[in-house]
N, C-alpha and C positions, 0 to 999 in steps of 0.2 A: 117855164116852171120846171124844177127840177125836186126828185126827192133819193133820199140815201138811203135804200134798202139791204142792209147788207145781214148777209144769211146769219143767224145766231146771234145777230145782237139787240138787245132787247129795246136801246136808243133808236127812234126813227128821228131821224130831219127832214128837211125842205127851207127852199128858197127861192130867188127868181131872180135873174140876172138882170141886168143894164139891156134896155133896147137894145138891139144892134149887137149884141156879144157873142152869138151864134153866129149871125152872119161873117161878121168876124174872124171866127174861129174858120168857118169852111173855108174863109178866102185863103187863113194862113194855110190850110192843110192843102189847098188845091199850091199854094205857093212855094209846099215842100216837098211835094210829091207824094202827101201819102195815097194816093190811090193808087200809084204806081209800085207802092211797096208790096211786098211779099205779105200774105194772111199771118203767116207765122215766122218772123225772124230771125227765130234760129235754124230753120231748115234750110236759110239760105246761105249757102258758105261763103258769097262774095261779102254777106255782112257778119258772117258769125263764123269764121275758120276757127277760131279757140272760144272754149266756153271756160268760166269760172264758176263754181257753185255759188250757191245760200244768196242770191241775189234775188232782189224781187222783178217780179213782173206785171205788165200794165197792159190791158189790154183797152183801146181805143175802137170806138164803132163811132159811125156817123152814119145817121139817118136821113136820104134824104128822099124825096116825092121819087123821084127815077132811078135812083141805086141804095143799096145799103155797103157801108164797107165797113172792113174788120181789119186790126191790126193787131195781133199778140207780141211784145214788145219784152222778151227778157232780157237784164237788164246786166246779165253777165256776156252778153253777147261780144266779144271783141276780134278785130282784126287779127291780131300777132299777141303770143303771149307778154308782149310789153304793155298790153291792156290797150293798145290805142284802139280806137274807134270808126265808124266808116261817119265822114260828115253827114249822110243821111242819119246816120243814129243821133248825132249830136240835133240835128235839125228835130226829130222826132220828141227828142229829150225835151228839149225846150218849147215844143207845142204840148207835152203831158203838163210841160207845169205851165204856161196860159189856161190850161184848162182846167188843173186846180184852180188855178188863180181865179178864174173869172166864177169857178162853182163855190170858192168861198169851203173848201176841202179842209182845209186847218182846223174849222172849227169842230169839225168831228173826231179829231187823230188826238191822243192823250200823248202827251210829252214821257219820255222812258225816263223814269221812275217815278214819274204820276200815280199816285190812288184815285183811281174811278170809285163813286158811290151809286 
């Protein structure tokens, strides 16, 4: 079970994943290394030598019985200012959106130029 708390918004949700979609998830994260990653991504220059602004960031934890881990993931992070990327970013990229994916995260986000009521 999971629920969407997010500070100052007056909508709450919840929901509950598919059996098995947790474990899932830890096996991909153990299968990209995020434990091995840096807490904070930009601090580290082998994956963040040039920054770009106005980019969002994601911050990933996984809880589990023996560790807790944290990943702060901005998302202007890049290699060379040609924008390229380190493959562990692209690897981390696409475990944030499994994890939309699997939290069913869409259904909270208003499309840009949506009116919320």
């Amino acid at each position: 079970m999971y629920q969407a708390r997010t500070s100052g918004d007056s909508t709450r949700g919840s929901g509950q994943a598919q059996p098995g979609t947790l474990a899932a998830l830890v096996a991909r994260a153990r299968a990209i290394g995020f434990y091995a990653l840096p807490e904070d991504i930009g601090s580290d220059p082998k994956l963040c030598s040039a920054r770009a602004t106005d980019h969002p960031t994601a911050t990933i934890t996984i809880f589990e019985p023996s560790q807790q881990s944290r990943v702060v993931h901005y998302h202007g992070c890049y290699l060379a200012t040609d924008h390229s990327t380190a493959p562990q970013l692209q690897a981390l990229t696409a475990f944030e959106v499994a994890i939309d994916s699997a939290a069913g995260s869409s259904r909270w986000l208003t499309p840009p130029g949506s009116q919320t009521r």
